[in-house]
C-alpha positions in Angstrom: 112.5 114.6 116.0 109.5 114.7 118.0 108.8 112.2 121.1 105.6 110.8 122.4 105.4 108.8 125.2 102.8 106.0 125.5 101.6 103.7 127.9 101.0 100.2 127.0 99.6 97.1 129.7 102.5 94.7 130.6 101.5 91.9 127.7 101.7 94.6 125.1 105.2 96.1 126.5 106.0 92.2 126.9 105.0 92.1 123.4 106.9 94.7 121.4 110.1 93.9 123.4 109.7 90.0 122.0 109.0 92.0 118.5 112.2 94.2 119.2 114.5 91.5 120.3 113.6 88.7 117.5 113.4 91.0 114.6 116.3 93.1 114.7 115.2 96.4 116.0 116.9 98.3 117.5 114.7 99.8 119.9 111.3 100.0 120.7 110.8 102.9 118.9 112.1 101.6 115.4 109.5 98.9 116.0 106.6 101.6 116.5 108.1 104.0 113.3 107.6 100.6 111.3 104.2 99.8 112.2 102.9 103.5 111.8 104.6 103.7 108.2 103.1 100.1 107.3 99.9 101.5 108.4 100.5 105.0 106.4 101.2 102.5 103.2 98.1 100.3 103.9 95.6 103.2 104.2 96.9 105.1 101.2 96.5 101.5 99.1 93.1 101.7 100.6 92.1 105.2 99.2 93.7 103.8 95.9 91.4 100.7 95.9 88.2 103.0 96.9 89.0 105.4 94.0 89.6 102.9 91.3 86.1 101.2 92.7 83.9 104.4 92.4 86.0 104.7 88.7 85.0 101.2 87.8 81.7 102.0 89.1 80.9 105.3 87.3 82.5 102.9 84.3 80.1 100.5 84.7 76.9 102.8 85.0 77.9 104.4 81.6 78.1 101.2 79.6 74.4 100.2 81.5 73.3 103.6 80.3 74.7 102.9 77.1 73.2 99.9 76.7 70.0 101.1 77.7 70.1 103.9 75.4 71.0 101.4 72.6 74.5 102.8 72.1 75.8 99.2 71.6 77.3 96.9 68.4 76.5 93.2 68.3 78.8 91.1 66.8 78.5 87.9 64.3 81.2 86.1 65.8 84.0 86.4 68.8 86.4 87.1 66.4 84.8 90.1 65.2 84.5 90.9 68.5 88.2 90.4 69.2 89.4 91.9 66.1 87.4 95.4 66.9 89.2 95.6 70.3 92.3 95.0 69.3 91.2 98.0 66.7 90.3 100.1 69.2 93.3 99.8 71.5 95.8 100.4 69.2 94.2 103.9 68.2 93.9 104.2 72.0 97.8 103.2 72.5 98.7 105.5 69.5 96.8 108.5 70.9 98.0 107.8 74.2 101.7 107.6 72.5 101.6 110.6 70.9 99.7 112.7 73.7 96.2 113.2 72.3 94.5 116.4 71.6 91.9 116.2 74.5 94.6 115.6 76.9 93.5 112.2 79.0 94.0 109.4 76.2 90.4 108.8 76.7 88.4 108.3 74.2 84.9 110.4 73.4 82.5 107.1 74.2 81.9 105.8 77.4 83.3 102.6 76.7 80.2 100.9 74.9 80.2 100.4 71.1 78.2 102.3 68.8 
């Protein structure tokens, strides 16, 4: 195991002993391995987020160009509506199931209706 010394003012050092003492570490630095890991765990949730956010994104964009294009179905009714997705999602949970030909469980559309 590697060391590393740091220097901290006397509130902080004040500070993290308080944090050591109340919450049951055992020293110092368990207290800092704990912080660094919770900030490991909160940065790589962070990349997550950001990646499912330009996903969503590049998502949206395709249904807009879709819709633009005049790749879209209008329905008579909500019912219609729901009874196509739920259509559409079990092929997607079948293909998924038995691991589709292309690979991904995606579909060929973009995600609008044609």
């Amino acid at each position: 195991m590697a060391t590393m010394n740091i220097s901290l003012p006397d509130n902080l050092k004040s500070y993290v002993d308080s944090r050591v003492s109340k919450d049951g570490y055992g020293t110092a630095s368990e207290y800092f391995r704990e912080l660094i890991r919770q900030d490991q765990q909160r940065r790589e949730r962070e990349q997550a987020e950001r990646e499912q956010l330009e996903k969503l994104r590049e998502e949206v964009q395709a249904g807009l160009n879709a819709l633009r294009e005049g790749r879209f179905k209008e329905y008579a009714s909500a019912e219609e509506l729901v009874d196509d997705v739920v259509i559409e999602g079990t092929k997607r949970l079948a293909r998924s199931k038995n691991g589709s030909k292309r690979g991904n469980g995606k579909s060929k559309r973009s995600g609008s209706r044609q």
